[in-house]
C-alpha positions as a printed Julia matrix, in Angstrom:
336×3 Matrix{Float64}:
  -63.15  212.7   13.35
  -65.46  210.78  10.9
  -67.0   212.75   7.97
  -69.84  212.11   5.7
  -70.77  213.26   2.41
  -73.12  216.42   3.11
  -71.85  219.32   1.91
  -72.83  222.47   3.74
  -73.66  225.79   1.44
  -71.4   228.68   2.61
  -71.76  232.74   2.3
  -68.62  234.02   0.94
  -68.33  237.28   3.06
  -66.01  239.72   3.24
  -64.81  240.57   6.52
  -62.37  243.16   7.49
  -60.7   243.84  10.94
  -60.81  247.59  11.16
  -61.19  248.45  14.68
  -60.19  244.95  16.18
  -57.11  243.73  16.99
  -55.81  239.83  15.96
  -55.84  237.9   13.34
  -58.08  238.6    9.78
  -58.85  235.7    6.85
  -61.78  235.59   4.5
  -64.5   232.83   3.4
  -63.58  229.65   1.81
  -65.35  227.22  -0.39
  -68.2   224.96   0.98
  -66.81  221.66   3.43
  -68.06  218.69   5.09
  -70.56  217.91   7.83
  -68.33  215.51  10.55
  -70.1   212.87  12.14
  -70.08  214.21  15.75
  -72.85  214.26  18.62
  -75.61  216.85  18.95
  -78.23  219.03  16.37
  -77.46  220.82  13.35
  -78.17  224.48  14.32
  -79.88  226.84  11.95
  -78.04  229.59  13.67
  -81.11  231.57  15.36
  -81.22  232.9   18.82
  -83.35  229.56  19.98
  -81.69  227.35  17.88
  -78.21  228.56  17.67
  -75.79  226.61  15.32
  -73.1   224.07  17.23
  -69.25  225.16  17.8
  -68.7   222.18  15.43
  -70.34  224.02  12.89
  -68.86  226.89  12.89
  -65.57  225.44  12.95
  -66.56  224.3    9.25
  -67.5   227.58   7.99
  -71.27  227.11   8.28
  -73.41  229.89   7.61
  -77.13  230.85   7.27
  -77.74  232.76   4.35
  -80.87  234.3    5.38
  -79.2   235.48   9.13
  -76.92  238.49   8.63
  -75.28  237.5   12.21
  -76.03  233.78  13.64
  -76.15  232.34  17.49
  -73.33  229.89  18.08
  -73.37  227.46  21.14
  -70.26  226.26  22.5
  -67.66  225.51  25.48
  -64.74  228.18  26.2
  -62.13  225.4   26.35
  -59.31  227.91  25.77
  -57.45  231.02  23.54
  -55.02  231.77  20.61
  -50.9   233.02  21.68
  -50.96  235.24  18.95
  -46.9   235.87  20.24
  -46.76  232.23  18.88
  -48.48  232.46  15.64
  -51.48  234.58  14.37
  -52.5   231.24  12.75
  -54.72  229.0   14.95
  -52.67  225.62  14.99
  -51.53  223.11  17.29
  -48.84  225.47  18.92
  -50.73  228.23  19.09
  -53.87  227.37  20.79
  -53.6   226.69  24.73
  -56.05  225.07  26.6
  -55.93  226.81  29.68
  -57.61  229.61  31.83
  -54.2   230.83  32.6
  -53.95  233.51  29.18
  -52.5   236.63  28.24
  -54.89  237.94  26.11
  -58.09  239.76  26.21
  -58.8   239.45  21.92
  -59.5   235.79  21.46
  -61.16  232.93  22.38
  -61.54  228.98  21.51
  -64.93  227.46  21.41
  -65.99  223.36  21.32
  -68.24  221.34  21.19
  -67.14  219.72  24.69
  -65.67  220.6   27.45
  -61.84  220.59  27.07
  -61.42  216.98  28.99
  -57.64  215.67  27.74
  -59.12  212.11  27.65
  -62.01  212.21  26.75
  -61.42  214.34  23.81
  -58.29  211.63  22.88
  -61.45  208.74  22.95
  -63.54  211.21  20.45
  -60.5   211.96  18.51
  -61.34  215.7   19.07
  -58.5   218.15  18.46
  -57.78  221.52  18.38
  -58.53  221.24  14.61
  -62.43  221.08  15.71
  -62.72  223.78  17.52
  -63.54  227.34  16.02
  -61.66  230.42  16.46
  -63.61  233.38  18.13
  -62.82  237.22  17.99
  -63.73  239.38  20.43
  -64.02  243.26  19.96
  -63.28  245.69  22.31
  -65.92  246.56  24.68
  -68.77  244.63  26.6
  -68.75  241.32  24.76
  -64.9   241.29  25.77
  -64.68  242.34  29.26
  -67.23  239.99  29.61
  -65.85  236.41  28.28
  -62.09  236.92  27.49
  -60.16  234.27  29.82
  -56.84  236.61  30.73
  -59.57  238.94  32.94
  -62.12  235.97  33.44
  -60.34  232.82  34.28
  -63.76  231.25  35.71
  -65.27  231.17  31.89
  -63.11  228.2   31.17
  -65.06  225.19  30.23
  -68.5   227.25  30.28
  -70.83  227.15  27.97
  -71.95  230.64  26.32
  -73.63  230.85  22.72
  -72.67  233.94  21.34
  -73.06  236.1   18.39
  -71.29  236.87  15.35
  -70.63  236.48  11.63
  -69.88  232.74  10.8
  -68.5   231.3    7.17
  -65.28  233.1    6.98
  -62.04  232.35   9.11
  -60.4   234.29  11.91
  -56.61  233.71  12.78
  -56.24  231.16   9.79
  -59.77  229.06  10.86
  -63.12  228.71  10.79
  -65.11  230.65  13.23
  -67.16  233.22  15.11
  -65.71  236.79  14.14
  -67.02  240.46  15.51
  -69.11  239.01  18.22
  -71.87  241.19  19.42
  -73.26  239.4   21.82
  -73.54  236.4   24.23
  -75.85  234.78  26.34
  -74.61  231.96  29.24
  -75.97  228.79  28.04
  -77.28  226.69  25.47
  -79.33  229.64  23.54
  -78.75  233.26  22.62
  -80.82  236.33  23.51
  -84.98  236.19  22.55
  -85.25  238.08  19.54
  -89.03  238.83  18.05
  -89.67  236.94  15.23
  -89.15  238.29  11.65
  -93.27  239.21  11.11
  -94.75  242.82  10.6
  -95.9   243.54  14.0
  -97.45  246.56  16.2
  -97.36  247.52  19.83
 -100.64  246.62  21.72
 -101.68  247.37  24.86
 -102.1   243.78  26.93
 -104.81  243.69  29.82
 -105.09  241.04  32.82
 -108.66  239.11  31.31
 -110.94  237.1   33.5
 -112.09  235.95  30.72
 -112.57  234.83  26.94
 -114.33  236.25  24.45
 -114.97  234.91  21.32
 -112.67  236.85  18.29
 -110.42  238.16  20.76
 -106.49  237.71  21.2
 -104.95  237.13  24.24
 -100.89  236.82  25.31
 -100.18  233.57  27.61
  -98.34  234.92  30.97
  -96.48  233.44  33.42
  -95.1   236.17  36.62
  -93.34  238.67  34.27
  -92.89  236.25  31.27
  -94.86  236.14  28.04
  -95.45  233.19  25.88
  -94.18  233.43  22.23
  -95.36  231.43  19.56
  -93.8   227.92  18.29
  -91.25  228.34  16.11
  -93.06  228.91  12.24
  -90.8   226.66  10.66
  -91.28  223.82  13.37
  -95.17  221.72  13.22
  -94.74  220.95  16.87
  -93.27  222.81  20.43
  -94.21  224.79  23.47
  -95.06  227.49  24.4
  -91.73  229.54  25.09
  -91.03  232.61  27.56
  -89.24  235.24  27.36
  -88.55  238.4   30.32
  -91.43  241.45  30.14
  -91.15  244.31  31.88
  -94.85  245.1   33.16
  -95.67  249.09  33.1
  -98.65  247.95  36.09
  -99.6   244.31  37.33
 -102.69  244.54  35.39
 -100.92  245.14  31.85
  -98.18  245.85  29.38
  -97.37  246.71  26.04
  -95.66  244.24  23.2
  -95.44  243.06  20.3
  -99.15  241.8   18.4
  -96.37  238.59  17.7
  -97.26  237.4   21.19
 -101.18  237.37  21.13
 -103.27  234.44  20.22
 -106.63  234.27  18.61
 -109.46  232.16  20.6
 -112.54  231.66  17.95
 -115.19  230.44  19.53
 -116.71  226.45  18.09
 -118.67  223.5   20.06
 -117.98  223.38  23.49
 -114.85  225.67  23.42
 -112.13  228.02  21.34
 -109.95  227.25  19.12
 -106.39  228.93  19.48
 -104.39  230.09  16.51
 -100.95  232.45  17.03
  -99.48  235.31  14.94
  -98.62  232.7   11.79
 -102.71  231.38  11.78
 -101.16  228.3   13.07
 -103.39  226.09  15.07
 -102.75  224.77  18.47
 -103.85  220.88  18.88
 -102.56  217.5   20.04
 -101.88  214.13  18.74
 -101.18  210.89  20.27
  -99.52  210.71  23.28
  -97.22  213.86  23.12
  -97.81  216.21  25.27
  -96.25  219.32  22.95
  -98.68  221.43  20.6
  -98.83  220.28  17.08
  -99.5   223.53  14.97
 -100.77  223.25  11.64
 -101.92  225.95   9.15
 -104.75  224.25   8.68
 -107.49  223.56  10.93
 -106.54  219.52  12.21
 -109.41  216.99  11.88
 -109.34  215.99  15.72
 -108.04  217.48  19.66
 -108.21  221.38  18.16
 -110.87  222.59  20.56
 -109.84  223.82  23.9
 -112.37  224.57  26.81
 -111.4   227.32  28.9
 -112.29  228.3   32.53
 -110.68  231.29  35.22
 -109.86  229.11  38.02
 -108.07  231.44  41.22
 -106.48  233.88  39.07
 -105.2   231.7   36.26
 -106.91  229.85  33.25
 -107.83  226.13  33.11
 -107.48  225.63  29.3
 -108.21  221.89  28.83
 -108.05  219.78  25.09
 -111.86  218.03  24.39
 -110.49  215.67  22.73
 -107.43  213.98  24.57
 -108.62  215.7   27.91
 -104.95  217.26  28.62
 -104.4   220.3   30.34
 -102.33  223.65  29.3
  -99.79  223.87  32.47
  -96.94  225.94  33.74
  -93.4   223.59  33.7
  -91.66  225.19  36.13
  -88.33  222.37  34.97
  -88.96  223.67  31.21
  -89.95  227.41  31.96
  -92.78  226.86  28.8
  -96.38  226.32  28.7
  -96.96  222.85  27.47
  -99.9   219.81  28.47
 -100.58  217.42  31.08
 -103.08  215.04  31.0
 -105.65  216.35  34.12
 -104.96  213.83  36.4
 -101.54  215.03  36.84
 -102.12  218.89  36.34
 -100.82  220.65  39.23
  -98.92  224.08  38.75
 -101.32  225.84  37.41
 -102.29  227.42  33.88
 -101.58  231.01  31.94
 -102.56  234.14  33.34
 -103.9   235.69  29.87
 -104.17  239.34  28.94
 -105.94  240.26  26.18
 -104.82  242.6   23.7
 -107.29  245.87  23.04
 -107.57  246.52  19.47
């Protein structure tokens, strides 16, 4: 594969195997970001860092454990070596053992991994601990898992079975993200109830059936609004995190809508994501707000675009009214 000149910052942890069985190495100096397809992840459960990645030793420095996204194209014959190498790694759901697994960045496709110049060499090693996480994805008990993609997680930046990869896996998640995990602010439990509707100063959590909207992403200026599985206690409320509630302040003709970080939600241009800013935007910040059958009609002043359900996306994000159709948030306001 072709490399450029980015070097990648790694942790140098120490990792040993008590309680596993396999194959045990430790960190390695920083290495070289290929030129290959896809993002750069930072590791989190929403943006989870890319097999290729790990396969290099990345780590986040500021994420004891990080998300990794990958393909199970295969596993390591530790009766050939307890080194992962060409020999050693088999591409195959046929497998006798329940330890190990190889991740990708594709699909394990013969040719088209020969036209990419892909190789064993970029894939990443992953160890699997006894218990859930490994009855759950090893290949020897789950021949079906080959070629699916599951981002999983574990500690990256140090090698397992002589490579770069994913060791003491905790956890996994079928897909292209990990598990929703609250975001890293001091937060209390509040008491959410179905609202009819908006008062000025008061914080309300954007619902969808038995999903709650989270905020964008603090480090990101622009996004949707996100969901994530609630259990509700009645129909008419729940308890969560104060993360999930948004502010609507009250100015001209409508609110203004800030989340946990004081970020405010607006538009710009033709996109129909939110832009979030810190600070209050000069234009398209206002949002009027009306109960229509059950749900809210929040619509922007300024570009005229509605807040709707995407039922393709499973987020909250705008339409401009002509095309709104699938209605807007149920809100529940939080009782302080």
């Amino acid at each position: 594969m072709k490399h450029t000149d980015i070097l990648l910052s790694l942790a140098l942890l120490a990792m040993t195997a008590v309680g596993f069985t396999g194959c045990s190495d430790q960190a390695q100096p920083p290495v070289i970001i290929p030129d290959v397809d896809g993002q750069i992840g930072t590791g989190v459960w929403d943006d989870p860092m890319q097999a290729w990645q790990a396969a290099l030793g990345t780590t986040n420095n500021d994420e004891t454990l990080n998300w990794v996204t990958g393909y199970i194209v295969g596993w390591i014959n530790t009766d050939v070596s307890f080194s992962m190498n060409e020999k050693s790694v088999v591409f195959s759901s046929v497998c006798n053992t329940n330890t190990n697994l190889v991740m990708a960045q594709y699909p394990y496709d013969p040719e088209k991994w020969a036209e990419l110049g892909y190789t064993w060499d970029d894939c990443a090693s992953v160890q699997l601990p006894s218990g859930t996480v490994r009855n759950a994805l090893n290949l020897m008990e789950n021949p079906e898992n080959f070629n699916q993609q599951v981002t999983v997680k574990g500690t990256t930046g140090s090698k397992y079975c002589s490579h770069y990869g994913i060791r003491s896996v905790i956890d996994f998640n079928w897909g292209n993200v990990g598990k929703y995990e609250q975001p890293e602010v001091p937060a209390e439990a509040a008491t959410f109830v179905k609202a009819t509707e908006v008062k000025d100063g008061h914080k309300y959590a954007f619902v969808h059936g038995q999903q709650v909207g989270i905020p964008v992403e603090p480090a990101l200026s622009y996004g949707y609004i996100k969901v994530v599985d609630f259990f509700f206690a009645t129909p008419d409320s729940f308890v969560a995190t104060t993360d999930n509630a948004f502010l609507f302040t009250a100015e001209g003709d409508g609110f203004t809508i800030q989340d946990c970080y004081g970020k405010y939600y607006y538009l710009e241009g033709t996109y129909t994501s939110f832009q979030v800013d810190s600070q209050k935007p000069a234009d398209n910040y206002i949002w009027k707000v009306a109960f229509d059958n059950g749900h809210f009609n929040i619509t922007n002043t300024g570009k005229k675009n509605v807040i709707e359900w995407s039922a393709n996306y499973t987020n909250f994000s705008t339409v401009v009214s002509g095309d709104y159709k699938n209605g807007g948030p149920e809100l529940y306001e939080m009782t302080e």
